[in-house]
C-alpha positions as CSV (number, residue, x, y, z in Angstrom):
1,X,6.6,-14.2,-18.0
2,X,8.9,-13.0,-15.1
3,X,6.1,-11.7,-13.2
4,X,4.9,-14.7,-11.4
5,X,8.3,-16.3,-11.1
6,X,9.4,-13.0,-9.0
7,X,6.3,-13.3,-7.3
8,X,6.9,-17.1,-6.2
9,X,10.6,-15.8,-4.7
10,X,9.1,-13.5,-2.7
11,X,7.8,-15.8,-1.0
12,X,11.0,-18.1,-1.1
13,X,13.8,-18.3,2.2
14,X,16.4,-19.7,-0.5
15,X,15.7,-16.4,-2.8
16,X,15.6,-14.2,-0.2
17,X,19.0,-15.4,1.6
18,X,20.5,-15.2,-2.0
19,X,19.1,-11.6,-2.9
20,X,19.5,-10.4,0.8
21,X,23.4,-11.4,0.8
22,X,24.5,-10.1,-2.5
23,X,26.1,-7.2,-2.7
24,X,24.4,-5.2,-5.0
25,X,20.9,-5.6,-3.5
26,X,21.4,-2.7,-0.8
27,X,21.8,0.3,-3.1
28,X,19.1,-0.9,-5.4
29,X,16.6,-1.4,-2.6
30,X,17.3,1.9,-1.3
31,X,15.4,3.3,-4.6
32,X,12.2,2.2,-3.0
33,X,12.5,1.8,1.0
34,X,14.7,5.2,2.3
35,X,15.9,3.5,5.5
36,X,15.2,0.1,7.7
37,X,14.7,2.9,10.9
38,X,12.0,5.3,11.6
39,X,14.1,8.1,12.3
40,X,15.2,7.4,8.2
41,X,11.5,7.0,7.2
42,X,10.8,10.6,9.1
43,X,13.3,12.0,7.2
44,X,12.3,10.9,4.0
45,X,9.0,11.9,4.4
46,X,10.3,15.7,5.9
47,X,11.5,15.6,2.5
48,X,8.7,14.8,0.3
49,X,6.6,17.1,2.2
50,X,8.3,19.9,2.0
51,X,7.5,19.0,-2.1
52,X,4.3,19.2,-1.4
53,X,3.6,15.4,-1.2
54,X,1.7,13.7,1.6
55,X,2.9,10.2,2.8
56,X,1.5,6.9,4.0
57,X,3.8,4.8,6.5
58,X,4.5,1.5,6.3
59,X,6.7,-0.7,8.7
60,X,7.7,-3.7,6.4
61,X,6.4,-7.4,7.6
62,X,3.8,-9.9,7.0
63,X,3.0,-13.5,7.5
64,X,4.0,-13.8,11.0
65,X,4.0,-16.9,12.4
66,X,3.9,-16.5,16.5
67,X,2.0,-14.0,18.4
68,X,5.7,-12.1,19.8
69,X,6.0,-11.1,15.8
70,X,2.4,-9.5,15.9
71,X,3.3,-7.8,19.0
72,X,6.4,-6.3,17.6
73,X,4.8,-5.3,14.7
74,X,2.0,-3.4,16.6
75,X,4.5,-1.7,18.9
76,X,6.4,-0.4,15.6
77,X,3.1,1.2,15.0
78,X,2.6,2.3,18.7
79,X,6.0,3.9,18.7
80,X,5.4,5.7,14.5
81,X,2.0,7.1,15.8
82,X,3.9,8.9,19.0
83,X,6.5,10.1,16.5
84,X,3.1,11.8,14.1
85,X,1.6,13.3,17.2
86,X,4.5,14.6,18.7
87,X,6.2,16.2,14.9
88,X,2.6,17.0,14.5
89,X,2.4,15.1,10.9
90,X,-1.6,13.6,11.3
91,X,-2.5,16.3,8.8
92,X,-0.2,14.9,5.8
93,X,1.0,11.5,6.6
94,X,-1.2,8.2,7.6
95,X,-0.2,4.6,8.2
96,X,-0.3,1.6,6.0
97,X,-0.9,-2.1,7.8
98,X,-1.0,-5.4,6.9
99,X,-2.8,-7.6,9.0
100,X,-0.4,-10.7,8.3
101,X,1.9,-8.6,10.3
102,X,-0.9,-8.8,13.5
103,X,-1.3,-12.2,13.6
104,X,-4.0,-12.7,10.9
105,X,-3.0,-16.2,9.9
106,X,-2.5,-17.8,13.4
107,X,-4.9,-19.4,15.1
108,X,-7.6,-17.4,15.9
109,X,-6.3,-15.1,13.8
110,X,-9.1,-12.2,12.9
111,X,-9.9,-11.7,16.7
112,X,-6.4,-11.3,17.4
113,X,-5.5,-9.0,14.6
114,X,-8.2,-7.0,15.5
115,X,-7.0,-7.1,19.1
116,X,-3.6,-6.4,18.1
117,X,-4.3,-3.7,15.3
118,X,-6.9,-1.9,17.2
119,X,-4.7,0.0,19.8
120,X,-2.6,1.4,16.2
121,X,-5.8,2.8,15.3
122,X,-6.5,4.2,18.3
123,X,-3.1,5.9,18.6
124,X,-3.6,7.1,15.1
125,X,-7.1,8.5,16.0
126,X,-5.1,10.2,18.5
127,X,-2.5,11.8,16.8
128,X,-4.7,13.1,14.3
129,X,-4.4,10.8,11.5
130,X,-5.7,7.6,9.7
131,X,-4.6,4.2,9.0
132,X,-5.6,2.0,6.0
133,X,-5.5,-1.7,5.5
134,X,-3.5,-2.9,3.1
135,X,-4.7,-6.2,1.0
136,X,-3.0,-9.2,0.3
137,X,-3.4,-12.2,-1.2
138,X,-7.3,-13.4,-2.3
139,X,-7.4,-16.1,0.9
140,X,-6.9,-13.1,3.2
141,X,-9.6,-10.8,1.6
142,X,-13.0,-11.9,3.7
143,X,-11.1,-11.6,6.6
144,X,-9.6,-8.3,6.2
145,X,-13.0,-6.8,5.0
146,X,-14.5,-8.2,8.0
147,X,-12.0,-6.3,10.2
148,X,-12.4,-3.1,8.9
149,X,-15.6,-3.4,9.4
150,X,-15.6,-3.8,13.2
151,X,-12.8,-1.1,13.5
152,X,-15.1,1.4,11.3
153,X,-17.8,0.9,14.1
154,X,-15.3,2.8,16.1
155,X,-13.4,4.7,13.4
156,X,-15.1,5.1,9.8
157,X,-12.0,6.8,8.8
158,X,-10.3,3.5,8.5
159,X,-8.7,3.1,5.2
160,X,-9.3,-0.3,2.8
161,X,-7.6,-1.3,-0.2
162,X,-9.0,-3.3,-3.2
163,X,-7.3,-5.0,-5.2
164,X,-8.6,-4.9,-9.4
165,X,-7.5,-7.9,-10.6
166,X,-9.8,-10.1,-8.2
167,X,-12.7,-11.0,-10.0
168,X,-14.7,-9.6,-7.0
169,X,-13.5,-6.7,-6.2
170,X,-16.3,-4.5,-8.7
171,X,-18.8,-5.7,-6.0
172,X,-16.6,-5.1,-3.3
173,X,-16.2,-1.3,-4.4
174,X,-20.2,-1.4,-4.6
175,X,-20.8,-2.2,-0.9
176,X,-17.4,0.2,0.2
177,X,-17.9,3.5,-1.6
178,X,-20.4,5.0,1.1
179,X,-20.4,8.5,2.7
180,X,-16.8,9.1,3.8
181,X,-15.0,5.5,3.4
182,X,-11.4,5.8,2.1
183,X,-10.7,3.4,-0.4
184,X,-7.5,2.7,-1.9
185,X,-7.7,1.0,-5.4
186,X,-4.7,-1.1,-6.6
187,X,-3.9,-3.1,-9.3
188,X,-2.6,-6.3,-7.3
189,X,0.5,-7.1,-6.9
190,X,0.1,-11.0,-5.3
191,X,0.4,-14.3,-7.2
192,X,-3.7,-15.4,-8.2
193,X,-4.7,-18.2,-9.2
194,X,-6.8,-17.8,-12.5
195,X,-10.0,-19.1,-10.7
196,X,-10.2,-15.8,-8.8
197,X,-8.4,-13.3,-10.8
198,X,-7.4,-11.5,-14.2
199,X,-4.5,-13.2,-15.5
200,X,-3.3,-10.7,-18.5
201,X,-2.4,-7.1,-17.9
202,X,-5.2,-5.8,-20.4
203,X,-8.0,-7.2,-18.4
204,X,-6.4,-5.8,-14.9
205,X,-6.5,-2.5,-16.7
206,X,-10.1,-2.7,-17.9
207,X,-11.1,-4.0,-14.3
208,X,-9.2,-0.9,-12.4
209,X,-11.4,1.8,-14.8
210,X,-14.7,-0.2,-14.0
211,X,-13.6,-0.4,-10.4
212,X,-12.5,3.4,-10.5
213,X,-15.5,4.5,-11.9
214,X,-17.7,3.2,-9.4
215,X,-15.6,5.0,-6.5
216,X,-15.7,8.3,-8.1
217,X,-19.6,7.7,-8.7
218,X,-19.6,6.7,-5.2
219,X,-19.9,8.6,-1.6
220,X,-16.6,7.9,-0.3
221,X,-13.1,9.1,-0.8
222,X,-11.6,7.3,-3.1
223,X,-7.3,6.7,-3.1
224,X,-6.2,5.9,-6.8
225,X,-3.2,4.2,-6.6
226,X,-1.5,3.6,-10.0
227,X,1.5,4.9,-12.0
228,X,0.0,4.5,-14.8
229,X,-0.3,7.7,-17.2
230,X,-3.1,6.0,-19.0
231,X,-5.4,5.5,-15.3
232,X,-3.7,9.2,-14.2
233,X,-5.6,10.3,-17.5
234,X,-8.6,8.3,-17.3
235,X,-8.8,9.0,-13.6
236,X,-9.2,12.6,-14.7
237,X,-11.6,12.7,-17.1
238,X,-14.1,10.5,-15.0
239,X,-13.4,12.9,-12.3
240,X,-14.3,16.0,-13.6
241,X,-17.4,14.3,-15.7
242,X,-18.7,13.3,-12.3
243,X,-18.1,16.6,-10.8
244,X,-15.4,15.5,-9.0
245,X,-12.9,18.1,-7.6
246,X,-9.2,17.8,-6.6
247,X,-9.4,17.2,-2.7
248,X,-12.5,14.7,-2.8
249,X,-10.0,12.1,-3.8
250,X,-6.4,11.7,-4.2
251,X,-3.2,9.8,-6.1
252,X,-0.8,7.7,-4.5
253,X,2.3,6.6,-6.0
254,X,5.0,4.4,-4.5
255,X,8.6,5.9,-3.3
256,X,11.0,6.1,-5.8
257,X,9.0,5.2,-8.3
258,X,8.0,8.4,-10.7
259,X,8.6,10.8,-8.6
260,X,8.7,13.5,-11.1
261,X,5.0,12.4,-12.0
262,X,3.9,12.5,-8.0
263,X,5.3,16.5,-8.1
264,X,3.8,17.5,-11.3
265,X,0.1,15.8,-9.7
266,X,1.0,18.0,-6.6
267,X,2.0,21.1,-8.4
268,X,-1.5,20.6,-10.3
269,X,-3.4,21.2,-6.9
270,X,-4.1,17.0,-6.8
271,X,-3.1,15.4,-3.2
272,X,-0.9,13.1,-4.0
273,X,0.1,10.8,-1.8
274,X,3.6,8.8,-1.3
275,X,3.6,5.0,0.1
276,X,6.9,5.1,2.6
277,X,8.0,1.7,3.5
278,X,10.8,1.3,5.8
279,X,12.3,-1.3,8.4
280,X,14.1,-4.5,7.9
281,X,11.7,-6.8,6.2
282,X,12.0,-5.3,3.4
283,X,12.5,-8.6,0.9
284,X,9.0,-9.3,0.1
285,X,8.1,-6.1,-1.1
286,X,11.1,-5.6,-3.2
287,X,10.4,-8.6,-5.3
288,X,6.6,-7.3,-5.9
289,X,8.0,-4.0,-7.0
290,X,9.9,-6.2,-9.2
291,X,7.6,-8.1,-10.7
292,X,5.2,-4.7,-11.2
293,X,7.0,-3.2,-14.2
294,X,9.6,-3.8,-16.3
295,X,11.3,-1.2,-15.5
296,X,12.2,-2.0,-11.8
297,X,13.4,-5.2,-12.9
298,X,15.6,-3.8,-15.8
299,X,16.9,-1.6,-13.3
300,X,18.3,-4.1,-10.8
301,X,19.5,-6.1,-13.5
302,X,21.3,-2.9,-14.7
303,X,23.0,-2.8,-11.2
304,X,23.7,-6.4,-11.3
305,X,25.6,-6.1,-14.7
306,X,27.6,-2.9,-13.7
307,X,28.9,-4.6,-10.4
308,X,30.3,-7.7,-11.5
């Protein structure tokens, strides 16, 4: 029942200048973002591969709402990509973008966030390494999809993410699992409305093994992103059933969430691959991971009760 409450504050200035001022928010947030600068996110992810973890980079924002945002945003990328190439990262660590944070919902918006997005993908090119698009809410999804697919003229390497609880993302998995895509495959973590997507937590789950299945039947490389033992498990036995070797697809986990389970994957010979936010808007995606499990939001409210 909290869920989609947590997911209508993210999206609230009132809650966030509530949550953002109170005291106890900082520590709790630092359990999933390591740092609001770069140089912190670097570190961090020094850390996690020296544990034999790869890492995905993303600098927090979305839904911008003048083109001097987007610009920021794309020269946060600019300046991450120069900081792969020159610490020689491309190997192990890739970027993470959301095109909200390019401009994707001003006017004009899928020409500009292709214009703005495409010198990020460039630099990444450049520095050895990838970027993938993340996916948000359903009214974005066309457009999105219709951007990677003019940047994969350029650079097929360019990562997508699909979402399972949209009714249409089985057909979308169809048309992306070709010879060497990267597809990530999530759960969903936006506020749906029931005309476009699963509603109870059984069905998402049932959706993400159809949706799984037909990636690792599929051509490409697919990214399972869940931290869910029952998907680690099910991701497993479809894998090796279809021939599937560790290395021709990979697990991704969020930071700070199980990362005793992201270790053990690694230690097994999986890739397993860490999502490392960082920067200062960091609100929106601490009230998804929130809303996720139960477990993040016992934890804050644990931190909440012990510092009144």
């Amino acid at each position: 029942m909290l869920g989609p409450v947590l997911l209508a504050a993210a999206r609230s200035d009132t809650v966030r200048r509530i949550v953002s001022a109170a005291p106890v928010t900082r520590p709790v947030v630092d359990r999933f973002i390591p740092g609001e600068r770069r140089d912190e996110a670097l570190v961090a992810a020094s850390e996690l591969l020296a544990e034999g973890l790869d890492v995905t980079f993303d600098h927090l924002g979305e839904d911008v709402t003048d083109t001097a945002s987007a610009l920021r945003s794309r020269d946060a990328y600019l300046r991450l990509a120069e900081a792969l190439a020159d610490e020689g990262l491309g190997a192990r660590a890739e970027m993470s973008v959301k095109l909200s944070a390019f401009g994707q919902a001003l006017p004009g918006g899928d020409d500009l966030a292709l214009r703005h997005v495409l010198p990020v993908v460039e630099a990444a090119a450049a520095a050895s390494t990838t970027v993938t698009l993340d996916m948000e809410d359903h009214t974005t999804t066309d457009s999105t999809l219709a951007i990677l697919a003019r940047l994969r003229e350029r650079f097929p390497e360019t990562g997508a993410v699909v979402q399972s609880y949209l009714f249409r993302t089985e057909k979308d998995c169809q048309t992306l699992a070709a010879a060497g895509a990267r597809v990530r495959l999530v759960k969903g973590a936006y506020r749906e409305p029931v005309s476009v997507a699963h509603q109870r937590r059984s069905e998402v789950d049932r959706a993400y093994v159809r949706c799984l299945r037909i990636l690792l039947a599929g051509d490409g490389y697919p990214m399972v992103a869940t931290h869910d033992p029952r998907l680690i498990a099910v991701t497993q036995s479809l894998a090796a059933r279809l021939g599937r070797r560790p290395g021709s697809y990979e697990f991704q986990m969020l930071y700070g969430i199980r990362p005793v389970e992201q270790r053990r994957l690694a230690a097994e010979g999986h890739r397993m691959r860490v999502y490392l936010p960082y920067g200062t808007d960091w609100y929106g995606y601490f009230m998804r991971r929130l809303a996720e499990r139960p477990a993040n939001l016992a934890f804050f409210a644990r931190s909440l009760a012990g510092r009144r």
